[in-house]
C-alpha positions as MATLAB code, in Angstrom:
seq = 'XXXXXXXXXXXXXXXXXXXXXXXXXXXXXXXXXXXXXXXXXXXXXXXXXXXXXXXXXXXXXXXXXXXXXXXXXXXXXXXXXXXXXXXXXXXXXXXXXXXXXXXXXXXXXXXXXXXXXXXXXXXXXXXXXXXXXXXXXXXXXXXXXXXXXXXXXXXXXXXXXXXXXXXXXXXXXXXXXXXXXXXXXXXXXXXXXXXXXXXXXXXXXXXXXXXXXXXXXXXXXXXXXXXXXXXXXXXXXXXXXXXXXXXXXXXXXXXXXXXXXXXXXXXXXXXXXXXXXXXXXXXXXXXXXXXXXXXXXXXXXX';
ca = [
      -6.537  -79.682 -135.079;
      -6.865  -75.948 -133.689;
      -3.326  -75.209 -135.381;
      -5.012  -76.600 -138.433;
      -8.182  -74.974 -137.730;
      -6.497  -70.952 -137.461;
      -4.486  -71.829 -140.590;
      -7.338  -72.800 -142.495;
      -9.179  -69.561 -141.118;
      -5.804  -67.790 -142.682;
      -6.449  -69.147 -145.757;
     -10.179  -67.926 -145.594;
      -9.665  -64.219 -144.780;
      -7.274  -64.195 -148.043;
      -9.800  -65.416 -150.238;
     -12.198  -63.278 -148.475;
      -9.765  -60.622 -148.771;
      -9.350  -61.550 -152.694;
     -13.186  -61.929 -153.166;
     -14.194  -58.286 -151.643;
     -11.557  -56.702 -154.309;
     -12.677  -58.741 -157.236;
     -16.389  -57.552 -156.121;
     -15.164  -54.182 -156.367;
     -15.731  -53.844 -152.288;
     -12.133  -53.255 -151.195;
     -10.843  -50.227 -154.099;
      -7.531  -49.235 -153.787;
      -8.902  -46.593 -152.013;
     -10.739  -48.876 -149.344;
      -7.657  -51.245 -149.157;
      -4.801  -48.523 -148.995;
      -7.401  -47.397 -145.078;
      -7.485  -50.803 -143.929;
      -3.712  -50.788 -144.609;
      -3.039  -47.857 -142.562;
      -5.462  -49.451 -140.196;
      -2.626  -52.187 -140.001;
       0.388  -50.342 -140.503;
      -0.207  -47.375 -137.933;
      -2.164  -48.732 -135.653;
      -2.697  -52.830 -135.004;
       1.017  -53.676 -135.992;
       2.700  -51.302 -133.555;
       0.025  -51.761 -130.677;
       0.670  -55.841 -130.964;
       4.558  -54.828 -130.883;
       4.180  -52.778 -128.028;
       2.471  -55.004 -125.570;
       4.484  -57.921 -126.794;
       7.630  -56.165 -125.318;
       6.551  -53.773 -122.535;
       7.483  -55.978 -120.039;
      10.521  -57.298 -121.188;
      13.827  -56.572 -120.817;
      16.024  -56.182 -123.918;
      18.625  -57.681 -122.574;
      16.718  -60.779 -122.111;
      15.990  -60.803 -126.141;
      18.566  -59.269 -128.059;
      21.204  -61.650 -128.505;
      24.458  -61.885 -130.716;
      23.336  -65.428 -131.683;
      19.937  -64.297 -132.488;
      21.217  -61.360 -134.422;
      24.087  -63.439 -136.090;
      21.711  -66.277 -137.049;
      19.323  -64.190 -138.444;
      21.974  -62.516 -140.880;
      23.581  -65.668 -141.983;
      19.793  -67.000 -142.954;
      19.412  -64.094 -144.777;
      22.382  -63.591 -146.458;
      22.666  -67.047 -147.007;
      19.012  -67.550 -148.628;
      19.899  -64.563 -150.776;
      23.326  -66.053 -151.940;
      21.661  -69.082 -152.611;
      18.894  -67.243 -154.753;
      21.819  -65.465 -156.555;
      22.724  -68.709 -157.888;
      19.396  -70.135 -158.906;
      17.896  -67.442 -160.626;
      20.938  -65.186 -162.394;
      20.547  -66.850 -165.468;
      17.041  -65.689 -165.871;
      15.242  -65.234 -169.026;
      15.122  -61.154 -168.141;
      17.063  -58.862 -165.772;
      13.688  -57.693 -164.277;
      12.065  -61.266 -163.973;
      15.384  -62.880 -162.521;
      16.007  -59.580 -159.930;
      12.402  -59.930 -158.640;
      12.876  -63.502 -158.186;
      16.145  -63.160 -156.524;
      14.639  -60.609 -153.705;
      11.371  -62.738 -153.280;
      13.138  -66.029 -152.225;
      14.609  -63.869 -149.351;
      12.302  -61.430 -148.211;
       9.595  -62.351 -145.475;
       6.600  -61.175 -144.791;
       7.185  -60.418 -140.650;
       4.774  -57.966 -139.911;
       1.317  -58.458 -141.973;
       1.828  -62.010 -141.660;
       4.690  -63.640 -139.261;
       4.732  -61.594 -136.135;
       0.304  -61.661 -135.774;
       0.683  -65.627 -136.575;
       3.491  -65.929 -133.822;
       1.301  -64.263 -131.297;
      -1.610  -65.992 -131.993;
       0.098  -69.551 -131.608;
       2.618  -69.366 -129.339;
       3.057  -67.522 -125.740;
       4.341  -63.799 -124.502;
       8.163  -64.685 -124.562;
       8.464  -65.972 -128.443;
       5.795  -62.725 -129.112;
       8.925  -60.507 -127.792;
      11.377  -62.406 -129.514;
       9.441  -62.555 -132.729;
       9.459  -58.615 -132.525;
      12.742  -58.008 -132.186;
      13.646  -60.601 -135.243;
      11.342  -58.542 -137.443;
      13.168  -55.237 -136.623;
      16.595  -56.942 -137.581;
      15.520  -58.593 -140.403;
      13.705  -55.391 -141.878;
      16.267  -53.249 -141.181;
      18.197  -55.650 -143.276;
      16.004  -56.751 -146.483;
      14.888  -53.943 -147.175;
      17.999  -52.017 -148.093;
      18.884  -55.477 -150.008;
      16.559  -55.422 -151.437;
      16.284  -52.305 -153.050;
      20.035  -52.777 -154.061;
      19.183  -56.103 -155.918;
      16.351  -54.262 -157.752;
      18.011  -51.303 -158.475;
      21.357  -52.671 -159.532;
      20.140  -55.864 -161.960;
      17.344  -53.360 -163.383;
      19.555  -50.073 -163.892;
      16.993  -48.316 -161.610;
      17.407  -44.766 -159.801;
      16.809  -46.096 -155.973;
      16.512  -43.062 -153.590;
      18.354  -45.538 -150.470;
      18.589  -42.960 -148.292;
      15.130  -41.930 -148.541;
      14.228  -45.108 -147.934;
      16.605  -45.702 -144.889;
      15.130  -42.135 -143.967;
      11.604  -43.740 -144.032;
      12.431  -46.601 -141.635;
      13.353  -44.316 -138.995;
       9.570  -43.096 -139.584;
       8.067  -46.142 -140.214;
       5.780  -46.794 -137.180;
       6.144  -50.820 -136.465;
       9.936  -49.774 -135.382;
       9.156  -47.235 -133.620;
       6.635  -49.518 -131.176;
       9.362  -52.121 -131.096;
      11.812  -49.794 -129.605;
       9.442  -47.717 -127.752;
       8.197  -51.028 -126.166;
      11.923  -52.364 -125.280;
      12.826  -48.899 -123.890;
       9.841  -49.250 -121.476;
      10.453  -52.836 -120.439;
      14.413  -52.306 -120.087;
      13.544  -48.919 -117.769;
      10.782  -50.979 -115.341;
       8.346  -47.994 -116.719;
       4.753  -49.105 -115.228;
       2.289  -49.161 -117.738;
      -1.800  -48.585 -116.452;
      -3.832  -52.066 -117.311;
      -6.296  -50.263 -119.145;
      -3.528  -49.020 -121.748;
      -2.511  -52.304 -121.472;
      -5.795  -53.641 -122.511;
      -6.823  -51.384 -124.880;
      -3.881  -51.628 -126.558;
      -3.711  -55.524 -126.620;
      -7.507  -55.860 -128.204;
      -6.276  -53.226 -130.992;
      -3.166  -55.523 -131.783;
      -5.695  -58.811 -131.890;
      -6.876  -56.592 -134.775;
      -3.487  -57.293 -136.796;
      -3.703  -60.736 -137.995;
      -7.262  -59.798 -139.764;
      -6.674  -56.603 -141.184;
      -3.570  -57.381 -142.798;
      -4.935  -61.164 -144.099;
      -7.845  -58.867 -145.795;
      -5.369  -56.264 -146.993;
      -3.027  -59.235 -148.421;
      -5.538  -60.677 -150.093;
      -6.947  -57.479 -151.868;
      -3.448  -57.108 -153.037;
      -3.250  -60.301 -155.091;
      -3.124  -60.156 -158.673;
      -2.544  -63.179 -161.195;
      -2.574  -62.996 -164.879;
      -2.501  -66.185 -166.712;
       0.341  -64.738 -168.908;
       2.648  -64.126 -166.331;
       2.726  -67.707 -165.366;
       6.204  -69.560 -165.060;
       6.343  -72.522 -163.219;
       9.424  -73.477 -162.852;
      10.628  -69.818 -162.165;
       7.820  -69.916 -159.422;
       8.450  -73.059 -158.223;
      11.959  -72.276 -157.499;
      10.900  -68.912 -155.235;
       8.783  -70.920 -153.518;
      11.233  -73.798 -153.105;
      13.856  -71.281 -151.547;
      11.530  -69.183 -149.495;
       9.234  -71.165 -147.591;
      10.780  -74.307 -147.561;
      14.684  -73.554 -148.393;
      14.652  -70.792 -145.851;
      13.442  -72.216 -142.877;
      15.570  -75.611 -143.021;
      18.310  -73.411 -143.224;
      17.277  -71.284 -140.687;
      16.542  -74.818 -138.410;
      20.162  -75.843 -138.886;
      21.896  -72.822 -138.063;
      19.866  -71.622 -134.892;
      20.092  -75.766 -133.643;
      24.184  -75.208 -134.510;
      23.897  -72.110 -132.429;
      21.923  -73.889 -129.688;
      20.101  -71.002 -128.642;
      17.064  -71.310 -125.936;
      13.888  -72.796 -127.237;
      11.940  -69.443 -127.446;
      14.891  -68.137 -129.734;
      14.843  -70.844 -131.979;
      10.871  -70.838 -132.298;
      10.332  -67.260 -133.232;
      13.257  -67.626 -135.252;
      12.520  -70.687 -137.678;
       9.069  -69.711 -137.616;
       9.202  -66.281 -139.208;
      12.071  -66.795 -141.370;
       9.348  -69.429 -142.801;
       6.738  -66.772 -143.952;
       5.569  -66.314 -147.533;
       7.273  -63.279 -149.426;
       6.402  -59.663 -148.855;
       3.702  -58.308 -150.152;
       5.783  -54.604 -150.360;
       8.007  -56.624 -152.911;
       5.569  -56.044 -155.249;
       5.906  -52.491 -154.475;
       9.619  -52.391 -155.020;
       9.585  -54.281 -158.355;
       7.041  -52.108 -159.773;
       9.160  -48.911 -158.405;
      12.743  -50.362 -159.688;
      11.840  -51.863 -162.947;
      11.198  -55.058 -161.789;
       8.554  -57.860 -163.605;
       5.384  -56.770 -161.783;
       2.937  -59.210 -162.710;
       5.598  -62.145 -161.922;
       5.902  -60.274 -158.714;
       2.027  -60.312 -157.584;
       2.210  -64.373 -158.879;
       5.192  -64.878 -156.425;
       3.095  -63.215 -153.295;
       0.047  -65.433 -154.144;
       1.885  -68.570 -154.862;
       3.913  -68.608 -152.058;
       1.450  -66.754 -149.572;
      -1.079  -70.218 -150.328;
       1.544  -72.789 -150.183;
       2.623  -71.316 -146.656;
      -0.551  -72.105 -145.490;
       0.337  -75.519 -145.375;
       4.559  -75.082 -144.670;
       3.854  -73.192 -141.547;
       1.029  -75.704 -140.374;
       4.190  -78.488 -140.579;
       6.638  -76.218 -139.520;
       4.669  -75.186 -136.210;
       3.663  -78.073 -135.224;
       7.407  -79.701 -135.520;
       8.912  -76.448 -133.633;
       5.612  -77.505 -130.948;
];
């Protein structure tokens, strides 16, 4: 019932989240602060203290890294297949890269701390910097390729060696794997600003939903949300079980391979020619439907 309970107070701070933009509260303006709220400051201070006291030897595996690659490739190849015959290059690229590409930071890494205990925090971190570091340039390929699009990739490679939630991740496993003391009031301090994460980025998620009656395609929808938040995770079940990694592994593993697509896909179809408004239907449809996924899928990986 408390699992049930914090999902259910998930789902709330979207619609809350949803409500304050439709009431004209949270502008673009007001959302893109609380965003930077998220993205400079909760994210990497829930990062930090999740892995300042651990070793990165003790996290970074090769079946961690190997079974997160083969989930993702494998989820992609599979959405490849499902979705090339769509009715337009920009509909069918947008729903190719949304079947694949989680939502770790505003959404899976927050959850996993709030539910489960320090080790799977750690490991949960160090599965969103591989998996970023690989989705994103995928996904921007996808995009760019099926839609004809001029993708900068190196700018945006450039801009993940600036983008802040890395930078704690590493900063943090350089300080654990050195035995570098850090005071307890840093510690503190910095722990109550990443409780801050979850919130901020539910509000911020749910600001940034959009649907238009028009843009509605079930079955197209259905099958992203087939693929992504139920496909995915099965998948990545069987392959971290056949890898028979430790239980902390395969928790923060299944778990945020099972979040709800990206909200920054969006972004990237609207930048690369991609169906936008079928793009803001896929965040929302799969974002609510997760609610209800990750309450099963937590409570089976419990």
């Amino acid at each position: 019932m408390e699992l049930l309970g914090r999902l259910l107070a998930l789902l709330a701070l979207l619609l809350v989240g949803t409500g304050l933009r439709a009431g004209g509260v949270l502008d673009r303006r007001r959302t893109a602060g609380l965003n930077a709220v998220a993205y400079y400051v909760a994210l990497p201070a829930l990062i930090f203290v999740s892995t300042y006291d651990q070793n990165v030897a003790d996290l970074l595996s090769p079946a961690l890294v190997g079974g997160l690659l083969v989930v993702l490739f494998a989820t992609a190849g599979l959405s490849w297949l499902v979705h090339r015959n769509g009715t337009t290059s920009a509909r069918s690229s947008v729903a190719m890269v949304q079947s694949y590409h989680s939502n770790l930071g505003y959404l899976g890494l927050p959850l996993v701390a709030a539910t489960f205990d320090a080790r799977v925090t750690a490991i949960a971190s160090v599965v969103l910097g591989v998996v970023t570091l690989t989705q994103l340039p995928l996904t921007i390929v996808v995009l760019s390729t099926l839609n004809g699009a001029d993708a900068a990739l190196g700018d945006e490679l450039r801009g993940l060696a600036r983008n802040p939630v890395l930078a704690a991740l590493v900063v943090g496993l350089a300080v654990g794997s050195t035995g570098v003391s850090i005071p307890a009031a840093i510690a503190t301090g910095l722990d109550a600003l990443g409780a801050l994460a979850l919130p901020v980025a539910l509000l911020c998620v749910g600001a940034s939903l959009q649907i238009q009656a028009s843009t509605i395609d079930v079955g197209a929808v259905s099958t992203v949300v087939g693929l992504k938040i139920v496909g995915m995770p099965i998948l990545a079940w069987l392959v971290f079980s056949a890898l028979a990694v430790d239980s902390a592994t395969f928790t923060a593993s299944v778990v945020m391979l099972g979040t709800p697509t990206a909200v920054s896909t969006y972004v990237f179809a609207a930048k690369l020619g991609g169906d936008r408004e079928f793009a803001s239907l896929n965040v929302f449809a799969t974002t609510l439907v997760s609610i209800a996924t990750l309450f099963v899928l937590i409570t089976l990986v419990s």
